[in-house]
C-alpha positions in Angstrom: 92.8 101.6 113.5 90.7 100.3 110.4 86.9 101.1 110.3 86.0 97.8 108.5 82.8 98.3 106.3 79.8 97.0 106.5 78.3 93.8 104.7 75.3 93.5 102.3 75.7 89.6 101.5 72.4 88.0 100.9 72.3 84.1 100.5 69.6 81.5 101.5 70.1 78.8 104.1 68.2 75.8 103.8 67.7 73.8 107.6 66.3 70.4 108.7 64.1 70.3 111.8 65.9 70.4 115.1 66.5 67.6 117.0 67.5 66.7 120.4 71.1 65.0 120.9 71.5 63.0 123.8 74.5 61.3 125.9 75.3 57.8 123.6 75.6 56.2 126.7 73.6 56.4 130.3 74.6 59.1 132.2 73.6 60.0 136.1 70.0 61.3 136.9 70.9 64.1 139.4 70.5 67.5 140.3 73.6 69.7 140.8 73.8 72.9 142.4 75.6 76.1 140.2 77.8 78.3 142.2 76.7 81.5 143.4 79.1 82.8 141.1 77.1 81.0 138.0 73.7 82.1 138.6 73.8 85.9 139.2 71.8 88.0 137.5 74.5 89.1 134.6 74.5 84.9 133.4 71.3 84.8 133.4 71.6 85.2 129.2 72.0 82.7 126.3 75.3 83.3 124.6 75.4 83.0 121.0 78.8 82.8 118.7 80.3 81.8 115.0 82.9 79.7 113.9 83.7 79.5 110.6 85.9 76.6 109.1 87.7 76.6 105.7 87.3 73.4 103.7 90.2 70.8 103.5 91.2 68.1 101.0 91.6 65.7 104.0 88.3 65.6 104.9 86.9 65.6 101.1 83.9 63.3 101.4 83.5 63.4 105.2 80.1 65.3 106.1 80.6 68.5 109.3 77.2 68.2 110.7 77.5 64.4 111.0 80.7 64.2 112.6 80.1 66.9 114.5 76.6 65.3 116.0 78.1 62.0 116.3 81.1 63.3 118.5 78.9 65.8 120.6 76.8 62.5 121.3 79.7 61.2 122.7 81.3 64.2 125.0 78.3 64.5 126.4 78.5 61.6 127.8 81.4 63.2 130.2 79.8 67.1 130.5 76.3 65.0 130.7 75.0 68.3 132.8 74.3 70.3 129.7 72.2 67.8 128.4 70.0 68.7 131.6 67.5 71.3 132.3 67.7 74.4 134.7 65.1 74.4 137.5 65.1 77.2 140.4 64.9 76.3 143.9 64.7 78.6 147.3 65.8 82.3 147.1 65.9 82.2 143.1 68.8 79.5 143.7 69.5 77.5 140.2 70.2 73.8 140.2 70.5 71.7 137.1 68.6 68.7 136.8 70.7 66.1 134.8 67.2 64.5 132.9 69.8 63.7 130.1 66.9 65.2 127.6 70.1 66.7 125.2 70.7 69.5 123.6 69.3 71.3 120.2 71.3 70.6 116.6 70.4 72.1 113.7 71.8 70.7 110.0 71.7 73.4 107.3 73.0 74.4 104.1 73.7 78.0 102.5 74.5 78.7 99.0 77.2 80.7 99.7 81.0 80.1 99.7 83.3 81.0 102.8 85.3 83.5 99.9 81.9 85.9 99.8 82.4 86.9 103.4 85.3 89.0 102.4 88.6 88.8 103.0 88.5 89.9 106.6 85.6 87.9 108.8 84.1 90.3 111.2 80.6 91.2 113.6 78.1 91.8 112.8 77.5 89.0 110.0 74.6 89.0 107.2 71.6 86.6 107.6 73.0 85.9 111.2 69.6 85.2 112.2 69.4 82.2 109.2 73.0 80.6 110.0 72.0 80.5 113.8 68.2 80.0 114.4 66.3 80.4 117.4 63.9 77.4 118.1 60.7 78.7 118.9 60.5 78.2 122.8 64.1 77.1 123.4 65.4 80.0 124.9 63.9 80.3 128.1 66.1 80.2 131.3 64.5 77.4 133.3 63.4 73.9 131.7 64.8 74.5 127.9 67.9 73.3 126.4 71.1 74.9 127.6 73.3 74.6 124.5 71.8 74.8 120.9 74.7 74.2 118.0 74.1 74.5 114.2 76.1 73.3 111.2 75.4 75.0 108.0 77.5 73.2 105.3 78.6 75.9 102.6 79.3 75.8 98.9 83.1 75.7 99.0 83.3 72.7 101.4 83.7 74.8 104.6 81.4 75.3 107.2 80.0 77.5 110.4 79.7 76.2 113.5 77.6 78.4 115.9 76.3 78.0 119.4 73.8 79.2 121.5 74.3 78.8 125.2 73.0 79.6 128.7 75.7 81.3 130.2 74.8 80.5 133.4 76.3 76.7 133.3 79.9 78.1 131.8 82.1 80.8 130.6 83.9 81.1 127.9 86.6 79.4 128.9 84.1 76.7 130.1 82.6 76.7 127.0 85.8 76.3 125.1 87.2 73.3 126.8 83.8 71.4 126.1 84.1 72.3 122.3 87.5 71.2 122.3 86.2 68.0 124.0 83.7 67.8 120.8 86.6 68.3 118.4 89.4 65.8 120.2 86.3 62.8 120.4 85.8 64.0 116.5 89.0 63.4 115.8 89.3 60.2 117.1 90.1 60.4 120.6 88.1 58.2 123.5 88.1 60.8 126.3 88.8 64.4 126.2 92.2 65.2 127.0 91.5 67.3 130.3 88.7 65.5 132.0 85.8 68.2 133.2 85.5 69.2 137.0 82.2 70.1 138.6 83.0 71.0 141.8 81.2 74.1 142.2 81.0 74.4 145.4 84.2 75.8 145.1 82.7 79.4 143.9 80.2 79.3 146.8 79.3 81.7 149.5 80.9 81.2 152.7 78.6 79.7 155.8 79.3 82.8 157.3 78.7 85.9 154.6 81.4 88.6 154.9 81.4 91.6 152.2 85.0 93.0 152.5 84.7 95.1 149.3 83.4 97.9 148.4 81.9 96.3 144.5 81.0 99.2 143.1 80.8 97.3 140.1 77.0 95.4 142.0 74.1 97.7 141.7 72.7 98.4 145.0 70.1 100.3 143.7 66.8 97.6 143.9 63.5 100.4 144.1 64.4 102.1 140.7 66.4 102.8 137.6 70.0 103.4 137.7 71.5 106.6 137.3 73.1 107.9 134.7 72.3 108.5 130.9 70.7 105.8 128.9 71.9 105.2 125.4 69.6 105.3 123.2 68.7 102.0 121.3 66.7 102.9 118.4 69.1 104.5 116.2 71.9 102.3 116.9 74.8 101.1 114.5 77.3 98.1 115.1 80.8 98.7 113.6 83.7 96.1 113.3 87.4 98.5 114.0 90.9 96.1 113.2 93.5 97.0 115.0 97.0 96.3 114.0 100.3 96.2 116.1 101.2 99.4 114.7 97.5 100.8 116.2 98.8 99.6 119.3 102.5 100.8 119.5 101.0 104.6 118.3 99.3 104.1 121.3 102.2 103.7 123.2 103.6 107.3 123.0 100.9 108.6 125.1 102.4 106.1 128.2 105.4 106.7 130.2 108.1 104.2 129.7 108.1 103.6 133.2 104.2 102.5 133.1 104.1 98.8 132.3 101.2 98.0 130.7 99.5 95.1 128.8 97.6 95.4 125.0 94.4 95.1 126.7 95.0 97.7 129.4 96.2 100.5 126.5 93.3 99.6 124.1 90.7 99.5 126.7 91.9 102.9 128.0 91.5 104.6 124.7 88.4 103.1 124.0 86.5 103.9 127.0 87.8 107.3 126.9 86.7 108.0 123.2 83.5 106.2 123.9 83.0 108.4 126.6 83.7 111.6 124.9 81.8 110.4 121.5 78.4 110.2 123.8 78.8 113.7 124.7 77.8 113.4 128.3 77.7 115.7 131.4 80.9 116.0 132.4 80.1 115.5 136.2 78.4 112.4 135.1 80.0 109.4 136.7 81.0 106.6 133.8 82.2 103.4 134.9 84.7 100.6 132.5 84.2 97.0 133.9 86.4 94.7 132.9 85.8 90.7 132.5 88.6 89.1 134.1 89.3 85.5 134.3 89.8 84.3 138.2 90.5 80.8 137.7 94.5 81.5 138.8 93.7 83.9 141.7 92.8 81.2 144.2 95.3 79.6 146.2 95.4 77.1 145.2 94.2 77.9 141.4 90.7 75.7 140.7 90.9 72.6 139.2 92.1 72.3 135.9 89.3 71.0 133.6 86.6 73.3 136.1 83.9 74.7 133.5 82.0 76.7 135.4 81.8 81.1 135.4 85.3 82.0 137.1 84.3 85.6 136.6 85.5 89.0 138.3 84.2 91.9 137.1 86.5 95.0 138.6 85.1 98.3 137.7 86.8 101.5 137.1 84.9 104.9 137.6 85.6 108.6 136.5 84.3 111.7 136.1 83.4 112.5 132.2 84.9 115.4 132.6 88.1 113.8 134.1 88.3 111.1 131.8 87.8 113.0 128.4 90.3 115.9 129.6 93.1 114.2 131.3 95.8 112.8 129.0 95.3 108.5 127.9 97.8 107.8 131.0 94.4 108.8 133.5 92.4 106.5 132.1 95.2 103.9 131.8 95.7 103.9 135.2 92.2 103.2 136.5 92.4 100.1 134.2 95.1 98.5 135.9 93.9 99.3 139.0 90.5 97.8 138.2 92.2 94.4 137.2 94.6 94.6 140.3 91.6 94.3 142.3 90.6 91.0 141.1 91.8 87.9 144.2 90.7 85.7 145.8 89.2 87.6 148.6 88.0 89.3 146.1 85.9 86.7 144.7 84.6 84.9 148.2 83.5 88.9 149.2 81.8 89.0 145.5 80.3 85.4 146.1 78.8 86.4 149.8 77.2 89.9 148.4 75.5 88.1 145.2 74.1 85.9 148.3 73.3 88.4 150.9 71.7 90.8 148.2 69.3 88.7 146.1 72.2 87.9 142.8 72.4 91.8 141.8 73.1 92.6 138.4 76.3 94.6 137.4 75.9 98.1 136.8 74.7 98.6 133.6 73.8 102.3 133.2 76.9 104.1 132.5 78.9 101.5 131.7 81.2 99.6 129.4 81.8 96.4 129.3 85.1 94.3 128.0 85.8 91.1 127.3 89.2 90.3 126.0 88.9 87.0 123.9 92.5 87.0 122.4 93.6 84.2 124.8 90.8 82.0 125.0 90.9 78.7 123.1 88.1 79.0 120.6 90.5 79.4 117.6 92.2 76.1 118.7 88.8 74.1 118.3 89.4 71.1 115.5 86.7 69.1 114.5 88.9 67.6 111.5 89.0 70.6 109.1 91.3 72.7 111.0 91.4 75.7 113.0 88.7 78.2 112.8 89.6 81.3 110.3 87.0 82.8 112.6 85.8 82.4 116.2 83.6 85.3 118.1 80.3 86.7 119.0 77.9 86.9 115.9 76.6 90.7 116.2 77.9 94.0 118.4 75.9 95.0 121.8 76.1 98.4 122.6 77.3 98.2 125.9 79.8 95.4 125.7 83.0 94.8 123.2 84.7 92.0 122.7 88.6 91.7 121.7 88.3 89.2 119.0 91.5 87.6 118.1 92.9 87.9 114.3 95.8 87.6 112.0 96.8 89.4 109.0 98.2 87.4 105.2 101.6 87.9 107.2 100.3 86.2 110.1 100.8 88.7 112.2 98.2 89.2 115.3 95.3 91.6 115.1 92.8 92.4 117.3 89.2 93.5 115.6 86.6 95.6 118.1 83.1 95.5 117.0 81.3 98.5 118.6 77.5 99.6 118.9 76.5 102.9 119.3 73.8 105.4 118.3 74.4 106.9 114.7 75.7 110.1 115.7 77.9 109.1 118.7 79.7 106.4 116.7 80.7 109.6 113.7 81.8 111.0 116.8 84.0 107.8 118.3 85.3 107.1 114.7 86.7 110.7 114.5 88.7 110.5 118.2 90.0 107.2 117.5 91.6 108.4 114.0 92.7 111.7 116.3 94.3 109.9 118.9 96.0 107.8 116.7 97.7 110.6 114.7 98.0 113.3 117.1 101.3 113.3 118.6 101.3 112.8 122.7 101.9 116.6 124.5 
């Protein structure tokens, strides 16, 4: 495990005045219902990420933003919902109305080169705030755009392309195969190669509710706060951790050989269970890990190929502090894969009929942590002309969620960089345990 340091980089951007794209072409005035998996209370959040592109030779002369606009123009033309508006019906029930009003693009320009960021492009990044700005009143949930994309051309002929959007209408994979629907039509293409599916009636409630979980993983708790220790937010520090293959196989003494398990399943074991004991909690406090896992292929049969709406589980696994932080890695490790395991489709139609039957709870929050594993989701793969990005992930750390952000080394060897948020003292803490467990030897 690296401890990447931090970045001081000041530059100036210079942006034009946002503007609405719309659909090139008419597109149908409707309203179209999300699934009860889209609007629970955990989507209701705009998403915001970076990509940043390297210049190339091929494109000398060829302007980002433009292309960029010009084939977003287009592709909206076949996900023509996001150039809608969401409007909230009976029993907080969202709907999008397809008004075709388009989304928000931003042109820029910083005077900065893509070589300043360092070698290693990481969360959180400097003047963030300048390279993906906020329209004043555009980020509400209801009636405001639902996707807001900025190009901010820089010095060295590269570029970042960063989004803002509402979470509600997609999910990262979603979200990916409508960017690569931007960067195919960019290219040159007509149509995108896998056509989008709506259908989200597929990720509704049955007619007839039936809860047959337990979902720990929903708060039940609707008269009052959680319980649990809240982490303090006004002391808080983001850090960016690399880890190499090596990280990962040191990691692998603590397993049995006869315990199969994945990348995700060893790092998210060792990070919950340093996190936990970096915040120094009660050890008969309950602490929960929740994992974000990707149902599309748990349905039988799987959901459409091309379907762009949330497909999201998210199993939970609970301890004890004082089990978790004394019990050897392989404790922790388990619970992990047990979480995932839980993840089918009865699964989901239970998860669909209690967001229904109990008013589109929110995920536990209090005592938990959060992971997203973005190493196999297509951003990377996104081409608008230039190339892959060198860089694809959220923009800043939040202290209660990380996200496994894909990465390769001069060798081209895969890497996996972590950013973490927590307050000042607990993250000396986690810094210490993770450099322990990484060079203690397994007892």
């Amino acid at each position: 495990m690296a401890l990447l340091p931090s970045k001081s980089l000041v530059f100036t951007v210079r942006r034009q005045e946002a503007e609405l794209v719309v659909p090139c072409e008419p597109t149908p005035h409707e309203c179209k219902p999300l699934s009860d998996v889209d609007d629970q209370e955990g989507h209701r959040f705009h998403v915001r990420g970076f990509h940043f592109h390297q210049s190339n030779l091929s494109m000398k002369g060829q302007d980002p933003a433009k292309v960029i606009k010009e084939a977003l123009a287009k592709a909206l033309v076949f996900y023509y919902p996001f150039a809608g508006r969401l409007r909230e019906g009976p029993n907080r029930k969202l709907i999008v109305d397809c008004t075709g009003e388009g989304v928000l693009f931003i042109e820029a320009d910083a005077d900065v080169s893509l070589v300043d960021f360092g070698d290693k492009l990481y969360p959180p990044f400097p003047c963030a705030e300048e390279l993906l700005y906020d329209v004043p009143g555009s980020n509400g949930l209801l009636n405001s755009p639902l996707l807001l994309i900025q190009v901010t051309r820089l010095k060295c002929g590269g570029f970042i392309f960063a989004h803002r959007f509402n979470h509600t209408m997609a999910d990262g994979t979603g979200l990916s195969q409508f960017m690569t629907a931007v960067g195919e039509i960019a290219r040159g293409a007509l149509v995108p190669s896998t056509p989008p599916v709506w259908e989200r009636h597929l990720l509704c409630a049955r007619d007839s509710p039936l809860i047959t979980y337990q979902h720990e993983e929903y708060s039940h708790n609707t008269s009052g706060p959680e319980n649990g220790t809240i982490i303090p937010t006004d002391n808080l520090v983001c850090c960016s951790f690399l880890f190499r293959q090596s990280h990962i196989s040191s990691l692998r003494r603590f397993v049995p050989h006869n315990l199969r398990c994945s990348t995700f399943d060893i790092l998210s074991a060792c990070l919950w269970r340093c996190r936990t004991k970096a915040l120094e909690l009660d050890p008969n406090e309950d602490v929960r890990l929740i994992c974000i896992v990707n149902a599309r292929f748990k349905f039988n049969p799987p959901l459409p190929l091309g379907y762009y709406g949330n497909a999201l589980g998210f199993p939970m696994a609970s301890s004890s502090v004082g089990k978790l932080t004394q019990n050897p890695l392989e404790y922790a490790l388990k619970l992990v894969k047990q979480a995932k395991t839980k993840v089918t489709e009865e699964y989901m139609k239970s998860t669909m009929d209690l967001l229904v039957t109990r008013g589109r709870p929110n995920v536990k929050l209090v005592g938990s942590y959060i992971v997203s594993d973005l190493t196999r989701a297509k951003f990377k793969e996104v081409d608008f002309g230039w190339g892959e990005a060198v860089f694809m992930g959220p923009e800043t750390c939040w202290e209660l969620i990380s996200f496994y952000i894909p990465s390769k080394n001069k060798k081209g060897e895969d890497e996996i960089i972590v950013p973490v948020c927590l307050p000042a003292s607990a993250m000396k803490n986690f810094v210490k345990e993770l450099e322990d467990m990484l060079k203690d030897e397994p007892t």
